[in-house]
N, C-alpha and C positions, 0 to 999 in steps of 0.2 A: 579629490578624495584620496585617503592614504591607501597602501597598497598592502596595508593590514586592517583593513575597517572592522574585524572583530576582534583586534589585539584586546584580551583580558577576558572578552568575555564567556561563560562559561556553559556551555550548551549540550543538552541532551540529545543523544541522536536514540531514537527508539527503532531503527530496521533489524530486521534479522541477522544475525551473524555475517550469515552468505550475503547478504546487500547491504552493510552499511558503512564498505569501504570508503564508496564513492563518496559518499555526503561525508563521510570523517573525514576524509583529505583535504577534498574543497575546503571546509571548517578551516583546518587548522590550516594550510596553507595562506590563509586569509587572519589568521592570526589568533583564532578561539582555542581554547582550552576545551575538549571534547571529552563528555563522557558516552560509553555505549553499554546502553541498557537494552536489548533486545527482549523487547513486551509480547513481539509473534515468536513461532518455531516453525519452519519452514521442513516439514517429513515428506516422504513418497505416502501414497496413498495405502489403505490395507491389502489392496490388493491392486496389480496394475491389467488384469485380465480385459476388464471395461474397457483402458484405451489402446488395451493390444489389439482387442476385435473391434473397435472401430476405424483403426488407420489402420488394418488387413485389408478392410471393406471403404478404403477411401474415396474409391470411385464412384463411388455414388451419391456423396455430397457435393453440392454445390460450389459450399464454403466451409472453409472451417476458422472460425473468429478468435484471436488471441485478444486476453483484457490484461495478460501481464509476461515478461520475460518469465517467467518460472513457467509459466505453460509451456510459453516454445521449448525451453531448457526441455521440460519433459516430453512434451511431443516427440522432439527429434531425436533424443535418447532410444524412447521407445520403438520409434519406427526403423531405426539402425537396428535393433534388436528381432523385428518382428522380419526384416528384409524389405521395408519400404526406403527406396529411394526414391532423387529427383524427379525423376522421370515417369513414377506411379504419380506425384506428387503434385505434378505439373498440370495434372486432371481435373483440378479443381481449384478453385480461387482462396485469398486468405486476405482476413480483414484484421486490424488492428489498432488498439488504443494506445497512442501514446508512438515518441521517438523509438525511447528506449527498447519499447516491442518489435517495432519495426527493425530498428539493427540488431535485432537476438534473429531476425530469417533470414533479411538478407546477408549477415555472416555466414550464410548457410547454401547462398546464391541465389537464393527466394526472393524474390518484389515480392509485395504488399500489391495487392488489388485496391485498397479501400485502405483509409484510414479518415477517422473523423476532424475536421477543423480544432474542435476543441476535444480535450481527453475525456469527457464526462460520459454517462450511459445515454443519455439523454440526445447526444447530439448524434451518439452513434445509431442511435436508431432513428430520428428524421434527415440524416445525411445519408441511409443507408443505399445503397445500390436498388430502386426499383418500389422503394418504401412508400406507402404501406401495401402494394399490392406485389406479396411475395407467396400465394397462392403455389403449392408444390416445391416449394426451392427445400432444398435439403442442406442446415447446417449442424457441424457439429462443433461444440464447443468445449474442448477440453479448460477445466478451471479448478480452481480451490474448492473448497467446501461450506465458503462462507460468502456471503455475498446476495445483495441483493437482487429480488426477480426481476427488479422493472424490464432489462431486456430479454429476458425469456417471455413476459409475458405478453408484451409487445409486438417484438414479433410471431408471437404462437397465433396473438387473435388476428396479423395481418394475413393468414393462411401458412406460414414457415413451420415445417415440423424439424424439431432443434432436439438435438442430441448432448445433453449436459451430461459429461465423463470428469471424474473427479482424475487430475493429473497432479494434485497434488494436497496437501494436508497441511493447512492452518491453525494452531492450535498456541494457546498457551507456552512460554515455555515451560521444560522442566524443571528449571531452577527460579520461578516465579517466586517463593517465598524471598530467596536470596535477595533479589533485584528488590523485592516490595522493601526490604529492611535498610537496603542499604541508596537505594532512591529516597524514600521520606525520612530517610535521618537526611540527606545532603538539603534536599527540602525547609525541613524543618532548621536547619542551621543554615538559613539564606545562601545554600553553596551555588543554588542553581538561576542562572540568567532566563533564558530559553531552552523551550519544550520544544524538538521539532516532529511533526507526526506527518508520515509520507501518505498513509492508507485509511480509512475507515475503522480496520480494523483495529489499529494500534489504537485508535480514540478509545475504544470499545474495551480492549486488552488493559491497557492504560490505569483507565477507571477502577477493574476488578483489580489492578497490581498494590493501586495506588490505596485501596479499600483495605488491604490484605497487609499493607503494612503499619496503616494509622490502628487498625481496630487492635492489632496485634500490642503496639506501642502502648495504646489508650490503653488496654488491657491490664498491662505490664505496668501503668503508672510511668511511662517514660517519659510520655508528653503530658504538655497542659494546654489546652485551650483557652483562650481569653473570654471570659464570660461574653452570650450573647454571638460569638463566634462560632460558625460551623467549620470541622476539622477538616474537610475535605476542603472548602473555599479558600482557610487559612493556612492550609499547608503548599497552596498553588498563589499562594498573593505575591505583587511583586513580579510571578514570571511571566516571561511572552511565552504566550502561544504560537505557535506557527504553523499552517498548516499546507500543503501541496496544491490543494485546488475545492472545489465547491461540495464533494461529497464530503470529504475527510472532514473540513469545516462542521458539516450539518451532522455529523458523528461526535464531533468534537461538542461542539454547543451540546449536544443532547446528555452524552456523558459526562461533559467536565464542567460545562457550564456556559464556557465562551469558545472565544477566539479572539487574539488580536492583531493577527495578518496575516492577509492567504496570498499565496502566491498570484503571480498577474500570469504568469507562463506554468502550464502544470507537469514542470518537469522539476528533478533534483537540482537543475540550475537555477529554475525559477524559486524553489525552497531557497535555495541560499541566497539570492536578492532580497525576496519576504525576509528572511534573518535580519540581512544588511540594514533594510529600513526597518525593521522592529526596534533592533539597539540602538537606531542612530535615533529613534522617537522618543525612547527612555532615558536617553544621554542627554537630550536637548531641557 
């Protein structure tokens, strides 16, 4: 294999401003032409009083479960603020999805108690320490604002009373319109190779960006659609999909339509192998 297996090809990275160094370096390192189009906005929450007074009172959780480096980012922000150190900290156990989550504590000198085999919700609650008979266990889970319940709800009916604290704000971003105009024009003039989507959300984000700038166009008489063709199908023809792992995927299918490779490992390493065999399937 060459030691640019994506020389030429031209690929969308959709993470957040603040995350989506890593995945554009790998890329281009590897030889792609990278554009960043940041579909989420990653803000502090309206108010950070919630996760003040729950790592005040950390001692009486059990656990407290990280689903993304941005939690920890804000957890340990907050707790430097509020006067909780290691050693308040050391009171309670911390579970975690994913590498990447794992080295945002222990850079911090934190283990991880717990982390699941695979990254998904699903594995994290039948791998979980004690599951399903968590009867009194106290967790708190600091997290975004979007996101599905299945592990809230899981563990609530296995007896766990869980403390969901918004640490941070998922939204839109603000310059959405921009991005809508200037993603389906490259769209629309075959600029784009590969779509890669790290999260659920970005499926989701995606969709409404991607809606936001055909209707605008279509409006405008800027595009034309091939009789018989739907705008939103034939504005994505041609590209790969790519997605991180099994939720982003079933976000993906639901909003955009498909998928045409998910990663085998659901990390940003594993994203960019998915990449590797996606062009090399299109190439052949």
């Amino acid at each position: 294999m060459t030691d640019q297996p994506l020389k030429g090809a031209r690929i969308v990275v959709t993470r957040s401003k603040k995350q989506a160094a890593s995945l554009t370096s790998k890329l281009k390192a590897l030889g792609a032409e990278v554009y960043e189009f940041p579909v989420i906005s990653i803000t502090p929450p309206e108010s950070w009083q919630p996760l003040d007074d729950a790592i005040a009172g950390i001692k009486k959780y059990d656990w407290v479960l990280f689903a993304s480096a941005n939690a920890v980012d804000a957890f340990m922000a907050r707790a430097e603020v509020v006067g909780i150190g290691k050693e308040e900290l050391d009171f309670t156990k911390f579970a975690v999805i994913g590498p990447g989550t794992a080295t945002g504590l222990e850079e911090r000198g934190i283990k991880p108690s717990f982390c699941p085999t695979t990254f998904i919700a699903e594995t994290l609650v039948s791998e979980f320490p004690n599951y399903p008979n968590l009867q009194g266990k106290r967790i708190l889970w600091p997290r975004t604002n979007v996101g599905r319940p299945y592990v809230l709800d899981k563990m609530t009916e296995a007896g766990a009373k869980i403390d969901v604290v918004e640490s941070y704000h998922t939204s839109l971003p603000a310059n959405e319109e921009d991005i809508a105009d200037r993603l389906t024009t490259l769209l629309w003039k075959n600029v784009i190779d590969v779509i890669t989507l790290a999260s659920a959300q970005s499926a989701r984000n995606l969709k409404t960006i991607l809606s936001t700038g055909l209707n605008k166009k279509l409006g405008d008489r800027n595009l034309e659609v091939p009789i018989g063709k739907d705008s939103f199908t034939y504005a994505l023809e041609g590209v790969v999909i790519a997605t991180i792992g099994p939720e982003t995927s079933a976000a993906a299918r639901k909003h955009l339509g498909r998928v045409d490779i998910e990663a085998e490992v659901f990390t940003i390493d594993g994203l960019v192998d998915a990449v590797i065999k996606g062009v090399e399937r299109v190439s052949q």
